[in-house]
C-alpha positions as CSV (number, residue, x, y, z in Angstrom):
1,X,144.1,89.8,76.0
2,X,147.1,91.8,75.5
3,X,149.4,93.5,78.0
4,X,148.0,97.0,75.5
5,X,144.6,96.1,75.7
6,X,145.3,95.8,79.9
7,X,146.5,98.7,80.0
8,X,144.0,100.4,78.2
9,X,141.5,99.1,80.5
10,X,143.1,100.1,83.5
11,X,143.4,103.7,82.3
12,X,139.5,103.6,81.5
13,X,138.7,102.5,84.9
14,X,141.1,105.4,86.8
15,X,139.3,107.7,84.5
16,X,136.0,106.8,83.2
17,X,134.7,110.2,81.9
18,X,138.0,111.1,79.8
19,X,136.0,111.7,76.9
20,X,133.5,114.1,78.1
21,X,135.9,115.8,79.6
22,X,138.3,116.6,77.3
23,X,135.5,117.7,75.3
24,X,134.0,120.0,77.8
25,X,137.7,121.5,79.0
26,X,138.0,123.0,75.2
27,X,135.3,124.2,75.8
28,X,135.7,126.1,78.4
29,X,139.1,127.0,77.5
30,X,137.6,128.5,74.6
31,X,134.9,130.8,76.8
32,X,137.6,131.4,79.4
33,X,140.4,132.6,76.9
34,X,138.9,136.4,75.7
35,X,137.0,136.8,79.3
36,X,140.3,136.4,81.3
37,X,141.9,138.4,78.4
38,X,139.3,141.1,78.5
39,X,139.1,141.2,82.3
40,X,142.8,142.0,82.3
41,X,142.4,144.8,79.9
42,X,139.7,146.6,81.9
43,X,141.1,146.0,85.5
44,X,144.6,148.2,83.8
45,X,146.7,145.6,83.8
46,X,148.7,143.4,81.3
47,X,146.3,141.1,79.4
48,X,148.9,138.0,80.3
49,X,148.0,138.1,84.2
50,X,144.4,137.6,83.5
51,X,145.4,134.3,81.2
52,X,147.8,133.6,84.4
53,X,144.9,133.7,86.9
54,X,143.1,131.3,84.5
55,X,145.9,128.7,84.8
56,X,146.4,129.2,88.2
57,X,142.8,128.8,88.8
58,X,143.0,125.4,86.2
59,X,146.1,124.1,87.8
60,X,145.6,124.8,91.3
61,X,142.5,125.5,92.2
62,X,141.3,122.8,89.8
63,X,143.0,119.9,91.3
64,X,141.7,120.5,95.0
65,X,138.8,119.3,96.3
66,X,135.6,121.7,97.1
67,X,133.1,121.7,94.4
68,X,134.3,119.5,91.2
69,X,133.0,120.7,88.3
70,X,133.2,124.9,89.4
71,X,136.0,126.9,87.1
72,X,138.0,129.5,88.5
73,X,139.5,132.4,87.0
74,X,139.8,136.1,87.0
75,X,135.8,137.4,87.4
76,X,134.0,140.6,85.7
77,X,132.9,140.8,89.6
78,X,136.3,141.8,90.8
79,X,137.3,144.6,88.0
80,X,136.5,147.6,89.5
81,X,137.6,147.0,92.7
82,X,140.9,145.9,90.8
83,X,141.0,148.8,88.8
84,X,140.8,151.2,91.7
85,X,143.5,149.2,93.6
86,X,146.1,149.2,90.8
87,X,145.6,152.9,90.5
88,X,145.9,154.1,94.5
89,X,148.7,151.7,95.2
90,X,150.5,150.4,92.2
91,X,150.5,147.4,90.2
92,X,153.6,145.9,92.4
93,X,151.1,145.9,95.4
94,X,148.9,143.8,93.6
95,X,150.6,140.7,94.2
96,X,150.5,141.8,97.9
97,X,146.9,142.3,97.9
98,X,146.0,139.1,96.5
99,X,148.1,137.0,98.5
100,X,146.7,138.6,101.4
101,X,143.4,137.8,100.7
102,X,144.5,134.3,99.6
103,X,145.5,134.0,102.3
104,X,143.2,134.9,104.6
105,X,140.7,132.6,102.4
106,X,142.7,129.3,103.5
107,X,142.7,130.5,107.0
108,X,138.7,130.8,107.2
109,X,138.8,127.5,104.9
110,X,140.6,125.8,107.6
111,X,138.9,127.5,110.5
112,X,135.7,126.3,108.7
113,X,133.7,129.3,108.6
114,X,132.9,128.9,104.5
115,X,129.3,127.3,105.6
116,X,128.7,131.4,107.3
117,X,129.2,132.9,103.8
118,X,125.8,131.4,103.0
119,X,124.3,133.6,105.5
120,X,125.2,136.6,104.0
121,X,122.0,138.5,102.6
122,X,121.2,137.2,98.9
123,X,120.2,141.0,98.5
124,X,123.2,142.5,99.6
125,X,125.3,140.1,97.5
126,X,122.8,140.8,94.2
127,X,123.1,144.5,94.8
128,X,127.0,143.7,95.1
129,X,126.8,142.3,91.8
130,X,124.5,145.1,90.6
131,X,126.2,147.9,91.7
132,X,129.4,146.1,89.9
133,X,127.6,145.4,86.6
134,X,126.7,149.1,86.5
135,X,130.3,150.5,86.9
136,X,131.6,147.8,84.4
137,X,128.8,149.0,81.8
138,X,129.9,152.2,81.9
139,X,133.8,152.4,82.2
140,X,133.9,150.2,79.5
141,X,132.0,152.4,77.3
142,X,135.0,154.6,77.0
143,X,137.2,152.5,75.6
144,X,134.0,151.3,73.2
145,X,134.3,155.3,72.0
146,X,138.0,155.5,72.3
147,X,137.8,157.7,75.2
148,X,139.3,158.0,78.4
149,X,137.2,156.8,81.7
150,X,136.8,159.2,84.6
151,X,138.0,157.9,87.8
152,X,134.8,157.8,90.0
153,X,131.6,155.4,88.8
154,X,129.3,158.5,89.3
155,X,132.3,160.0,87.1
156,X,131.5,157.3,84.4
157,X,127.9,157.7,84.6
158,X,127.6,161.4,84.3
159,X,130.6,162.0,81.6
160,X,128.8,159.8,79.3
161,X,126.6,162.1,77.4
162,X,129.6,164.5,76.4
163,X,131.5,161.4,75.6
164,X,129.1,159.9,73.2
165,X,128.5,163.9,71.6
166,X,132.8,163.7,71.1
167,X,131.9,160.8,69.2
168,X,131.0,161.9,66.9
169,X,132.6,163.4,64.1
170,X,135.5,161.2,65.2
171,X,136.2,158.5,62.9
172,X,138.4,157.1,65.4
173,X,136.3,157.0,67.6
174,X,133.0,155.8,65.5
175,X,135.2,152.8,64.3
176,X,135.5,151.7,67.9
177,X,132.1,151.7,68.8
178,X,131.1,150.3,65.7
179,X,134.0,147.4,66.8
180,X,132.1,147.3,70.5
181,X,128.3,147.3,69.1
182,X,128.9,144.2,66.5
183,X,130.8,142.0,69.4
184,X,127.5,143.0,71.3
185,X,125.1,142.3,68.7
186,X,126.8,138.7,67.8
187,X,127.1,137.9,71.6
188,X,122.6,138.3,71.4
189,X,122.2,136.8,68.5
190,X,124.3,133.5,68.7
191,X,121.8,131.4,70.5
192,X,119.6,131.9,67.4
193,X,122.4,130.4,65.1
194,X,122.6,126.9,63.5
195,X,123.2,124.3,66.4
196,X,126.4,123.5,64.6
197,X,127.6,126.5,64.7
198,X,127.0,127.1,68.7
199,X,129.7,124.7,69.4
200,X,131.8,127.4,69.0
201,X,131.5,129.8,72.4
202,X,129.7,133.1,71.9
203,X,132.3,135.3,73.5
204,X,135.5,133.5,71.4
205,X,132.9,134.0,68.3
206,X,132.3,137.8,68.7
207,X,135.9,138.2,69.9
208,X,137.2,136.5,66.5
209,X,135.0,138.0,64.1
210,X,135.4,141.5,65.5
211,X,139.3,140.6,65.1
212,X,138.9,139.6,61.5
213,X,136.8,142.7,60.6
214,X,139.2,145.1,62.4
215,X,142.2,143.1,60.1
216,X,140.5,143.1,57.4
217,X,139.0,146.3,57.2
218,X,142.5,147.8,58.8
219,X,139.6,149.2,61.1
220,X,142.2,152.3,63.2
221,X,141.0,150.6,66.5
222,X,143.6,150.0,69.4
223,X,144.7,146.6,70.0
224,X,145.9,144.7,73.2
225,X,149.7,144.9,74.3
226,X,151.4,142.1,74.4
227,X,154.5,141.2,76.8
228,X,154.7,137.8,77.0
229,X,154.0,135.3,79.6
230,X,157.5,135.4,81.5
231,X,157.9,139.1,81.1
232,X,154.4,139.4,82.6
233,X,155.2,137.9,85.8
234,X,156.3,140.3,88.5
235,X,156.3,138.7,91.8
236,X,155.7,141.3,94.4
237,X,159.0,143.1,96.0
238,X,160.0,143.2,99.6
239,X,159.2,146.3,99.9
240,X,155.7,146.3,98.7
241,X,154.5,144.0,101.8
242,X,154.8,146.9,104.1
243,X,152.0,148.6,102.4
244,X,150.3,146.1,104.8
245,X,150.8,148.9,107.7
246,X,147.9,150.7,105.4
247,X,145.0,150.8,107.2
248,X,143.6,151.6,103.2
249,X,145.6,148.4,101.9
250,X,143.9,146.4,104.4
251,X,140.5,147.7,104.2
252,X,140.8,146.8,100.2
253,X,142.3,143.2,101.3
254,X,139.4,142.7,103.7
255,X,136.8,143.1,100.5
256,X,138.8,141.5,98.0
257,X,138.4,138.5,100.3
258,X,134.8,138.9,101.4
259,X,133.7,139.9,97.5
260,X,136.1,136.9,96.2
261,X,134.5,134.2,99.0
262,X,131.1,135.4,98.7
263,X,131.2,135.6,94.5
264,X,133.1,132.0,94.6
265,X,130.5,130.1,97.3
266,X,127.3,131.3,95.7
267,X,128.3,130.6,92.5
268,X,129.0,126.9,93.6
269,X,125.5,126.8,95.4
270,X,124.6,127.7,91.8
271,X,126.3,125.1,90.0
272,X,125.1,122.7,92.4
273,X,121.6,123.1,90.9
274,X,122.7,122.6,87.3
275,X,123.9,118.9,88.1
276,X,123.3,116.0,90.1
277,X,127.0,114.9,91.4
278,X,129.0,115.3,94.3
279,X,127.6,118.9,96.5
280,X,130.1,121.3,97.3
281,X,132.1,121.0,100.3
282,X,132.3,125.0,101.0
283,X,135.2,124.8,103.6
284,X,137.0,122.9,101.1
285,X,136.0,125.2,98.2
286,X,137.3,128.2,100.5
287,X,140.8,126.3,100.8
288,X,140.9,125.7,97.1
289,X,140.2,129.6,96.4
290,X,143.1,130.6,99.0
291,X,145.7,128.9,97.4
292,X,145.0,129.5,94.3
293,X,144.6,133.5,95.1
294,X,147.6,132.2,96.9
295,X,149.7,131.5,94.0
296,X,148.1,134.3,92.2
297,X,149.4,136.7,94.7
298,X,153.1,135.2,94.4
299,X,153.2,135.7,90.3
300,X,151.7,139.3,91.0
301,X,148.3,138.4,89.1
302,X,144.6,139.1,89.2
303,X,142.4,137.3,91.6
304,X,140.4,134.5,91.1
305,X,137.3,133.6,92.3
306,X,135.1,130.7,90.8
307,X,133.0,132.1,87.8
308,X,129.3,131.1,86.7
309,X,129.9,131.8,83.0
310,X,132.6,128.9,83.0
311,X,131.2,126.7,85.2
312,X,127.9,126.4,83.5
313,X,129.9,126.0,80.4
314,X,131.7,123.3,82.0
315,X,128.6,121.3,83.1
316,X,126.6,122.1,80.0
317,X,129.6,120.5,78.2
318,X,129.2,117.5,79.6
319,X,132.1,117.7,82.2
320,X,131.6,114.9,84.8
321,X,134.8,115.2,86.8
322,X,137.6,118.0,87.5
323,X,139.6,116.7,85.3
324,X,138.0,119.2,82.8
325,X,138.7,122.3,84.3
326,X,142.4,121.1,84.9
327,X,142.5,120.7,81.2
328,X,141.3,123.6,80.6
329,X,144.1,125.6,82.7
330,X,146.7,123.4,80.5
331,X,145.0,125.0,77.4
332,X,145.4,127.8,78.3
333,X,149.2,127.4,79.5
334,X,149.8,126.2,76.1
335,X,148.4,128.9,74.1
336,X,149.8,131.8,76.3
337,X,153.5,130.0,76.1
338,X,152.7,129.3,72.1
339,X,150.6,132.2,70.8
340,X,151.2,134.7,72.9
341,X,151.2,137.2,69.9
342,X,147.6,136.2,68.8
343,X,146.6,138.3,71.8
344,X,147.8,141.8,69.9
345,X,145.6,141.3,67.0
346,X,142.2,141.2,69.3
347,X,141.0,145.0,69.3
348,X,139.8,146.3,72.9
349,X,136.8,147.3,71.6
350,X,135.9,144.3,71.3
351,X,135.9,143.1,74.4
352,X,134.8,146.1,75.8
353,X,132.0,144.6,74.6
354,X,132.1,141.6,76.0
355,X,132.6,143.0,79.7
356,X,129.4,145.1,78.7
357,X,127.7,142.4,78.0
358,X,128.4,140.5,80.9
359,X,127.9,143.7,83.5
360,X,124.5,143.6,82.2
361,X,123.4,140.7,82.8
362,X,125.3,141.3,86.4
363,X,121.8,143.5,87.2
364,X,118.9,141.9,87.7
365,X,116.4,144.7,86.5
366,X,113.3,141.6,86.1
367,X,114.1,140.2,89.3
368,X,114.0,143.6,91.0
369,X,110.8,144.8,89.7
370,X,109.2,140.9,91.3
371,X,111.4,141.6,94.2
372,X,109.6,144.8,94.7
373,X,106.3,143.3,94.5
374,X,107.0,140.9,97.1
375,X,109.5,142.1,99.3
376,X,109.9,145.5,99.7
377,X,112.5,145.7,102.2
378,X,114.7,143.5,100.0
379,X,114.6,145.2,97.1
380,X,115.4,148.6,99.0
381,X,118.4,146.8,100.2
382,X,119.6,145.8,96.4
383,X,118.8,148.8,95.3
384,X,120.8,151.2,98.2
385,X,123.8,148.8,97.7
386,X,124.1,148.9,94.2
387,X,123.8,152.7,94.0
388,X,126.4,153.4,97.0
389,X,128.6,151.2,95.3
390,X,128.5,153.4,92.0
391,X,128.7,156.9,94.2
392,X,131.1,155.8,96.7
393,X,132.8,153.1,96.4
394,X,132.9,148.9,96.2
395,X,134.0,148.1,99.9
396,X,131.8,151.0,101.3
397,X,128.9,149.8,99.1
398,X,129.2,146.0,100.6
399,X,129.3,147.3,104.3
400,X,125.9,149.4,103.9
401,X,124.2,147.1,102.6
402,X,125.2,144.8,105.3
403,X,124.3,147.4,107.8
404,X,121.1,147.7,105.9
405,X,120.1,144.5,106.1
406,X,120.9,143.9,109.9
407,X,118.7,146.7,110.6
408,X,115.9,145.1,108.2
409,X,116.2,141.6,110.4
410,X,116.9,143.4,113.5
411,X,113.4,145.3,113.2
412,X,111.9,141.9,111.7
413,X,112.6,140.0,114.5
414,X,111.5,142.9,117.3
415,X,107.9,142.5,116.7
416,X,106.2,142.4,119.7
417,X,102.2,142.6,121.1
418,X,100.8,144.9,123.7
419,X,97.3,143.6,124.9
420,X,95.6,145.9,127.3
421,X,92.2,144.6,128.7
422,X,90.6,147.5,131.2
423,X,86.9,146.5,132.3
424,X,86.0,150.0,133.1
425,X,86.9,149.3,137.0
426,X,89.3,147.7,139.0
427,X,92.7,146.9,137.9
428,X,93.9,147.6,134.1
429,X,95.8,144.0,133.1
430,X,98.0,144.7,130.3
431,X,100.0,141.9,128.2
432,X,103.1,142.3,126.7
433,X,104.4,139.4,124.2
434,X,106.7,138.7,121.6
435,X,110.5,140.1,121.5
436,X,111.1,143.1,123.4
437,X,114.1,145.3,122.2
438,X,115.1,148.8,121.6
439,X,113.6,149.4,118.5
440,X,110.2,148.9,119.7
441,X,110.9,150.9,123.1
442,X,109.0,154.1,122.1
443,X,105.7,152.4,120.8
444,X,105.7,150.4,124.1
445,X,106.2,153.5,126.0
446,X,103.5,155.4,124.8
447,X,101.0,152.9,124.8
448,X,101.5,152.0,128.5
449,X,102.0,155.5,129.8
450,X,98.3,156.5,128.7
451,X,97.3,153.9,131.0
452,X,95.1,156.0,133.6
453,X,97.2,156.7,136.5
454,X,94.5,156.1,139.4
455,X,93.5,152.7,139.0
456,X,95.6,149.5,139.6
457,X,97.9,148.5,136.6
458,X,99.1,144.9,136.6
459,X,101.8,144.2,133.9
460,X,102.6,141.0,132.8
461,X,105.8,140.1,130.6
462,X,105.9,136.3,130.7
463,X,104.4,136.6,127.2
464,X,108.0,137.7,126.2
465,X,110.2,135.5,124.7
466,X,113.2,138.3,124.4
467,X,113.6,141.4,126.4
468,X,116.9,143.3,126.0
469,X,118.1,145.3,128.7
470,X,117.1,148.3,127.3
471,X,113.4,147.6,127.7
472,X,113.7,146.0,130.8
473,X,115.3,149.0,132.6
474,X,112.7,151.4,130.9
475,X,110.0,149.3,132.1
476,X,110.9,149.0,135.8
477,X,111.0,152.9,135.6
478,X,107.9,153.8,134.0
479,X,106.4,151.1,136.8
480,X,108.1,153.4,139.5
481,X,107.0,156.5,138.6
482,X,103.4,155.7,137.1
483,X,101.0,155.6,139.9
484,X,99.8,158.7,140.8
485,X,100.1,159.1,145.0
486,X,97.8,156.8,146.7
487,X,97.6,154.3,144.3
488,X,99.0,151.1,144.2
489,X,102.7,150.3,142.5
490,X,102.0,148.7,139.4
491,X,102.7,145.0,139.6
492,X,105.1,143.8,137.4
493,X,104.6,139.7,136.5
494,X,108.3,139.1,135.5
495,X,109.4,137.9,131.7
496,X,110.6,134.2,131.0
497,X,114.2,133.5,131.5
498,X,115.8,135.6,128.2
């Protein structure tokens, strides 16, 4: 054996799945490439920091430990709250905001509180994603009719009739939506291609024929702007970290890392189910995500959080370890430092219609309609999330459904049972079990106060397993004053050590 074929061996048995994936970082380099592009476009900002965050999130991110085969990148999930940030404080204070939150993110990584994100309502976080997928759908409609978005989401919503009558008449205009509804209508109809063919990645497919048609057809659609990678990186100035003193600025940090941790951890719960290797390590994963939002922050691009879209890719692939999705942010080095002037041939249309398309699928309209049928209270809680995010605003959204779903478990978990046995004569024994609390004050009140006030009344709490002090101090009352004179005090049997 030679000293070449040692060698060769050796490398084999550091890296055993080199093959598979190399094969699978292509191809999530080539589903990565017009989503980080087109995520750029729609948060306002150069289409170069989205391809930065997907380095960054290959590079860095990639190469720490957490959950090995999730990909990280600039998310559809983050745009709007983007958007609005970049226009209220400025595209320098970008970088500020993201390194903020990055942050933060490695200090609850290291505090090891990622396990808690788990317990964060699956409804809230589905309305979270709903409420998202509706803004996205209809800001990037305007673009799709080469039209200007209002500010507000209930802004988008309602100017889209007039919109869509300006239309047309407007070749301009027509052109783009026609652009917006063929990158659609390829993006549904590519799982029904050849299986050859579907090696190719349905968003880079409907991106690069809608490019080609717009060339070929000199199609008067606008195009992205191109900078180039150096010129695109802004680190934040000095004097943009004392927007920090902004109780606004921090508010927006504060859900740029809840939305980013939340987004990042159940999307690595999901990728868990789609193979069988090593689980996530969600501390671990939070760490990754903080230095890589981190870094992000630092080069004054988007943030990152781990993306399903890319991950499943990455597993469908055939990816085995993290060497994949680290190839995939060196593919995507190379081509922003190489090609960078591909990116001003791709018309925004275009993928305005691949944000649509993914901010649809973001609401889960079939799952709602079972979620109704089964569990009302959950559903409401999707629902009211989704829609206050649309009329208010994301971060506002996210705490009311949070409240709302406090207040569901908090009424869930107050049930309690009042048993009153009265034999017509002598004493009146009622029974009081289950969790006492506030919420159920009133119901117990009235039940034990038409009690008749003549005859004995023995009360007995040991049935209790939680009485709050609410409860407890309007129960020793109503025992004071209930016996009418000359009757004995009602005798209170006291509750179980709570």
């Amino acid at each position: 054996m030679t000293s070449k074929d040692t060698t060769l061996i050796s490398r084999m048995s550091r890296f055993p799945y080199l093959r598979q994936d190399f094969a699978a970082s292509l191809v999530v380099f080539l589903v990565a490439l017009p989503l980080c592009v087109g995520v750029a476009v729609a948060s306002g900002v150069p289409a170069e920091l989205g391809l930065i965050t997907g380095i960054v999130g290959g590079l860095v991110t990639g190469l720490m430990r957490g959950s090995s085969l999730q990909v990280s990148g600039p998310a559809a999930g983050l745009t709007v709250l983007v958007f609005e940030a970049v226009k209220e404080f400025g595209l320098p204070v970008l970088g500020v905001l993201v390194l903020a939150s990055g942050v933060l993110q490695m200090a609850m990584g290291l505090l090891r509180l990622g396990r808690y994100f788990r317990a964060i309502s699956v409804s809230v976080v589905e309305g979270m994603l709903a409420g998202i997928g509706l803004v996205l759908v209809a800001g990037q409609l305007y673009p799709a009719l080469a039209a200007k978005a209002p500010d507000s989401g209930l802004g988008k919503i309602a100017g889209l009739p007039g919109a869509l009558l300006d239309a047309f008449g407007d070749g301009k205009a027509v052109a783009s939506l026609a652009v917006c509804a063929g990158t659609i209508a390829v993006l549904l109809l590519w799982k029904h291609v050849p299986a050859k063919a579907r090696t190719l990645p349905g968003p880079l497919a409907a991106v690069g024929l809608a490019t080609v048609a717009t060339f070929v057809l000199d199609l008067p659609v606008a195009t992205v702007e191109v900078q180039g990678l150096l010129t695109a990186v802004q680190p934040p100035p000095l004097s943009a970290f004392g927007e920090l003193a902004s109780v606004g600025l921090l508010g927006t940090v504060v859900a740029f890392t809840l939305i980013a941790s939340a987004e990042s951890l159940f999307s690595a719960a999901a990728v868990d189910r789609l193979h069988t290797g090593p689980r996530t390590a969600y501390d671990k994963e939070l760490l990754a995500q903080g230095a890589g939002n981190t870094v992000c922050g630092l080069l004054g691009a988007l943030p990152m959080t781990a993306v399903i879209v890319r991950s499943a890719a990455n597993v469908q692939a055939g990816a085995r370890t993290k060497a994949s999705r680290v190839l995939h942010g060196v593919w995507l080095l190379l081509f922003a430092a190489l090609l960078p002037g591909v990116l001003a041939y791709i018309p925004i249309p275009a993928l305005a219609g691949i944000l649509i398309h993914s901010g649809a699928k973001l609401v889960p309209v079939r799952a709602l309609a079972g979620l109704w049928r089964e569990h009302r209270g959950e559903a409401l809680i999707l629902s009211v999330t989704a829609l206050s995010i649309v009329a208010v605003s994301m971060f506002e959204g996210v705490l009311i459904g949070l409240a709302l779903a406090v207040a569901k478990t908090a009424w869930e978990a107050s049930h309690v049972k009042l048993e009153v046995i009265d034999k017509g004569a002598g004493p009146v024994d009622a029974y009081l079990a289950g969790n006492a609390t506030f919420l159920r004050l009133p119901k117990i009140l009235d039940s034990l106060e038409s009690l008749p006030r003549d005859r004995p009344v023995r009360l007995d709490l040991s049935g209790l397993h939680h009485l709050d002090h609410a409860c407890r101090t309007a129960l020793e009352n109503w025992a004071e004053r209930h016996s009418a004179a000359g009757t004995e005090p009602v005798k209170v049997t006291a509750a179980q050590a709570v």
